[in-house]
C-alpha positions as CSV (number, residue, x, y, z in Angstrom):
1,X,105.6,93.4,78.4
2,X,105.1,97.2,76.5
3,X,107.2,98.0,73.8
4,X,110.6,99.5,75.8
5,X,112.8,101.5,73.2
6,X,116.4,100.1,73.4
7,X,117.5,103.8,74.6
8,X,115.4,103.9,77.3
9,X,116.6,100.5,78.6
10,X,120.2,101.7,77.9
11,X,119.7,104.3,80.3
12,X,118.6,102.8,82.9
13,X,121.3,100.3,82.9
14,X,123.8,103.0,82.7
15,X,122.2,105.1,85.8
16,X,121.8,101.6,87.8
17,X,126.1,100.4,86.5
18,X,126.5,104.0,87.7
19,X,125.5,105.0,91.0
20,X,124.8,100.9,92.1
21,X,121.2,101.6,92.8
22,X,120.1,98.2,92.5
23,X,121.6,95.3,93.6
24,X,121.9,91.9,94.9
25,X,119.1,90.8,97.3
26,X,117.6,94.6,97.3
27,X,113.9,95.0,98.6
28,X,112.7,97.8,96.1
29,X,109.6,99.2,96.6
30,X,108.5,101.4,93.5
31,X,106.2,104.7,94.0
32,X,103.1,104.4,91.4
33,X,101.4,106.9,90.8
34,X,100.0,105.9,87.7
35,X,101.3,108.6,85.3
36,X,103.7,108.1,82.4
37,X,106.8,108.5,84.2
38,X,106.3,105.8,87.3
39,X,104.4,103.4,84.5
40,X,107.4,103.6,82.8
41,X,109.7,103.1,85.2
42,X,107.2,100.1,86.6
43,X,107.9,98.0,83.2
44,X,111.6,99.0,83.1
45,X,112.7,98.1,86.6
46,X,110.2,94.5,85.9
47,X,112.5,94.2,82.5
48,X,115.9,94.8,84.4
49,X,114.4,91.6,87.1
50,X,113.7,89.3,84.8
51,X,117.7,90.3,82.8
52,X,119.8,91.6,85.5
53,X,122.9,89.1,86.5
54,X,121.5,89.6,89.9
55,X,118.6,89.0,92.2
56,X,116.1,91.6,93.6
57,X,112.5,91.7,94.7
58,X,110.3,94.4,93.1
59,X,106.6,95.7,94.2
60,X,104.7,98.5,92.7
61,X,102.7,100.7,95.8
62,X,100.6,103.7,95.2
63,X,99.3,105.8,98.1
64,X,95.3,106.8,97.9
65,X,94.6,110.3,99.9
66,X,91.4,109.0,100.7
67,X,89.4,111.2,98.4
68,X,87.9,108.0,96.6
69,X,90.2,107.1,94.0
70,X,89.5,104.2,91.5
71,X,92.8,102.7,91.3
72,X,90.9,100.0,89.9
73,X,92.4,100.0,86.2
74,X,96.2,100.8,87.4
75,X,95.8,97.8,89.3
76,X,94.5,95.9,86.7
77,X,97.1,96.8,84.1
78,X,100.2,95.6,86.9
79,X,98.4,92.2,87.4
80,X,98.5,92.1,83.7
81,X,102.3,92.5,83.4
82,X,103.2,90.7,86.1
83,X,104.0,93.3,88.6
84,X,103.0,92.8,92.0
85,X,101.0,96.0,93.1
86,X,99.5,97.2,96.1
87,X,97.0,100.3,97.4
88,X,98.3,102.4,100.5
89,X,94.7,103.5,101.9
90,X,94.9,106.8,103.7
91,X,93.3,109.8,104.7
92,X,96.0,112.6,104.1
93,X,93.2,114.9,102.3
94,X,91.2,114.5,105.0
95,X,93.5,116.0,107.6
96,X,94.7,118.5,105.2
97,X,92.2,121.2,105.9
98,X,93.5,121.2,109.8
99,X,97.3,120.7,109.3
100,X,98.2,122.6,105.8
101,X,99.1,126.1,106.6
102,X,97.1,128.9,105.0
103,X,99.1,130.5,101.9
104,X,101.4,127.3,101.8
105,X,102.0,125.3,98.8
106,X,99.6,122.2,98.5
107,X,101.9,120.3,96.9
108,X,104.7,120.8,98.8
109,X,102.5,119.8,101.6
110,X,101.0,116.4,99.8
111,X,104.6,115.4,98.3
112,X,106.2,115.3,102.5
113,X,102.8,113.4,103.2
114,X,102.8,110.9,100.3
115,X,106.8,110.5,100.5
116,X,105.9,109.9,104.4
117,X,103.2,107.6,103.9
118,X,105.5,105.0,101.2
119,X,108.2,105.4,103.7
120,X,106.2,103.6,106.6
121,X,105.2,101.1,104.1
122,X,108.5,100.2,102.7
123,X,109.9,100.1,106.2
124,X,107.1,97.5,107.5
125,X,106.9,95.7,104.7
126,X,111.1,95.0,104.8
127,X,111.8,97.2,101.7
128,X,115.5,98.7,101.6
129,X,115.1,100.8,98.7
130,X,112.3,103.0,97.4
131,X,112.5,103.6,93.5
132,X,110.7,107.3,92.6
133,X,110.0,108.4,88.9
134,X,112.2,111.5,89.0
135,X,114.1,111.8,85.5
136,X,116.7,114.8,84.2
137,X,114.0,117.1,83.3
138,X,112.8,117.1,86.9
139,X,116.7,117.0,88.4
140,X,117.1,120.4,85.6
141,X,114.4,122.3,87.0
142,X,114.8,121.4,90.8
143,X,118.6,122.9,90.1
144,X,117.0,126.6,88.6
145,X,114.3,126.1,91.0
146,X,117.3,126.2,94.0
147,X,119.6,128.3,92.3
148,X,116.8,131.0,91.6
149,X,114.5,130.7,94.6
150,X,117.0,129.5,97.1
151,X,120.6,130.7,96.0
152,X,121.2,127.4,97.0
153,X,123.5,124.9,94.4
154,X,121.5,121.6,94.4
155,X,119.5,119.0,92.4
156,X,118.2,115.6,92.8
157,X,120.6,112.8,93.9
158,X,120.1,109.6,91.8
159,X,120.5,107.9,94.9
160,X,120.2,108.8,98.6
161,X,119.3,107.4,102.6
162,X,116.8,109.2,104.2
163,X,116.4,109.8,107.3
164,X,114.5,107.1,108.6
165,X,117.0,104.4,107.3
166,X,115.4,103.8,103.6
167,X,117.8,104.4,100.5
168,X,115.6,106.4,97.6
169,X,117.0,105.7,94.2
170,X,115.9,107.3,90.6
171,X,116.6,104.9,88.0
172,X,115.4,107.8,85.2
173,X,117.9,110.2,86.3
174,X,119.2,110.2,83.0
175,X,116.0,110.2,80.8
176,X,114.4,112.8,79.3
177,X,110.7,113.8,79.9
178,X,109.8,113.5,76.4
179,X,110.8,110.0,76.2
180,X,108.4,109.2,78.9
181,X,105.6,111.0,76.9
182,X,106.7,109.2,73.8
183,X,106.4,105.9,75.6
184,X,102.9,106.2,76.5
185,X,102.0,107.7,73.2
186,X,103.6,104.2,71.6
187,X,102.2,101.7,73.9
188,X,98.9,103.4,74.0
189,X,99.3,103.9,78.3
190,X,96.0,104.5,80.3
191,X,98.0,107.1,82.5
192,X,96.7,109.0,85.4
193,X,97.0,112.6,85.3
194,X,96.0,115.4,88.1
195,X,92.3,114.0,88.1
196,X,93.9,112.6,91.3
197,X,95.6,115.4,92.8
198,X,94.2,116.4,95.8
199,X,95.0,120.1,95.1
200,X,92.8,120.1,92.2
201,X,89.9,119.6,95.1
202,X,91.7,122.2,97.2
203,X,91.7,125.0,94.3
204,X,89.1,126.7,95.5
205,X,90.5,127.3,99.1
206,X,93.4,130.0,99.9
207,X,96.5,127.4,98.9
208,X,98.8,128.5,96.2
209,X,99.1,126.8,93.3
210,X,103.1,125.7,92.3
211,X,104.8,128.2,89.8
212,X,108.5,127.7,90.4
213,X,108.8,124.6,88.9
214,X,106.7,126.0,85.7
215,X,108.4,128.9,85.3
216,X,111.9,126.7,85.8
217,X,109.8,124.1,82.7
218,X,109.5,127.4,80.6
219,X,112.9,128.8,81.4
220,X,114.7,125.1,80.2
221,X,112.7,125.3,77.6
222,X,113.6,128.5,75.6
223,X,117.1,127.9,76.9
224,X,117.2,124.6,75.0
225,X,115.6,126.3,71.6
226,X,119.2,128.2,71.7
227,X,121.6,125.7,73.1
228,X,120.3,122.3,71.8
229,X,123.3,120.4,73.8
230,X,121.7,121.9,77.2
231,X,120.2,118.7,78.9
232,X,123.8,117.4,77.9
233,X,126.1,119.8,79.7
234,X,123.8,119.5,82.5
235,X,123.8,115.9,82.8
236,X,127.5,116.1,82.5
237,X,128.0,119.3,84.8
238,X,126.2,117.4,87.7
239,X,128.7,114.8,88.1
240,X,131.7,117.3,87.3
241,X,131.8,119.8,90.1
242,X,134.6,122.0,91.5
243,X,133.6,123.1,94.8
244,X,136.5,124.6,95.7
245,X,135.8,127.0,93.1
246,X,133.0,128.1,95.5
247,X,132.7,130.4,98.5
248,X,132.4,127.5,101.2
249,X,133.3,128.5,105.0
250,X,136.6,128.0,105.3
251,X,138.0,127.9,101.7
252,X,141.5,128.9,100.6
């Protein structure tokens, strides 16, 4: 077991008392892709099986476009710690140079395919719930990113039903990013960055590279050098709405 900081436990626990996004008997499949936010989450969700009051099956997946990824070592370190952790072979980049539209956004395209791809698995493998590495950075800047781009007030849901019948939950809705950086930094974490990303092959072709969510990062950032309590409000201000306060159809 890595060296979990007691705060980063305590969150977790607090999201999961919460929003009941584990619980007894659950199926949860976890989405790995190998970086520091979905290794963390990995040893935190394996932590909360072994001391939860309650029973739940856990596996670790993580979906390979087919571009010959070594998986190899992330593999190797789950078997290590116990958690049970499997390869979804594919060939998603394959495909992508007939189905991605020219001038789209590669990673818009490859996020639909991958969240596809663990969806099929969870759902023939039995899995009721499917655990992504989403924490309250990424919730922050999906809100400007749909307030700015969209005029549309939304964020991430800590927990959710697609769909096609699957509940997706985010146990790190309440973590910050750099807590996820500074546990990797402590326990020394072989993490996989974008030397997987198949848009780092496709960077050469006419497919935009992401800015929103960059210029969202940057924007958070020089707004939190002023206001300090930021990430705070925020947290609170997403579970304290007053929508009829708004300009919905229909309002008084």
């Amino acid at each position: 077991m890595i060296n979990l900081s007691k705060k980063l436990i305590r969150q977790v626990a607090q999201a999961n008392a919460k929003f009941k996004l584990i619980e007894d008997n659950d199926k949860v499949l976890l989405g790995l892709s190998g970086g520091k936010d979905s290794l963390a989450l990995a040893h935190l969700l394996k932590r909360m099986q072994a001391h939860a009051p309650f029973k739940f099956e856990l596996e670790a997946a993580t979906l390979s476009y087919g571009m010959g990824e070594d998986y190899s070592k992330l593999h190797a370190h789950c078997e290590e710690h116990g958690i049970k952790h499997s390869v979804i072979e594919s060939n998603i980049y394959e495909i992508s140079g007939d189905t991605i539209r020219e001038n789209s956004s590669f990673c818009s395209y490859f996020s639909r395919m991958r969240r596809g791809a663990l969806y099929t698995y969870a759902l023939q493998k039995g899995f009721n719930k499917l655990a992504i590495a989403h924490h309250l950075d990424d919730a922050a800047e999906s809100f400007f990113m749909n307030f700015i781009h969209n005029g549309a007030l939304r964020t991430l849901a800590p927990i959710y039903k697609s769909k096609r019948g699957i509940t997706i939950i985010r146990p790190l809705i309440f973590v910050r990013e750099r807590q996820l950086r500074d546990n990797a930094t402590m326990n020394t974490l072989e993490v996989i960055g974008n030397e997987f990303c198949p848009g780092m092959k496709l960077s050469e072709k006419n497919v935009k590279f992401p800015h929103a969510r960059e210029e969202a990062k940057v924007l958070l950032k020089e707004l939190e050098s002023k206001h300090p309590k930021l990430f705070t409000s925020l947290k609170s201000a997403f579970s304290n709405l007053h929508s009829e306060t708004f300009w919905e159809k229909g309002s008084k």
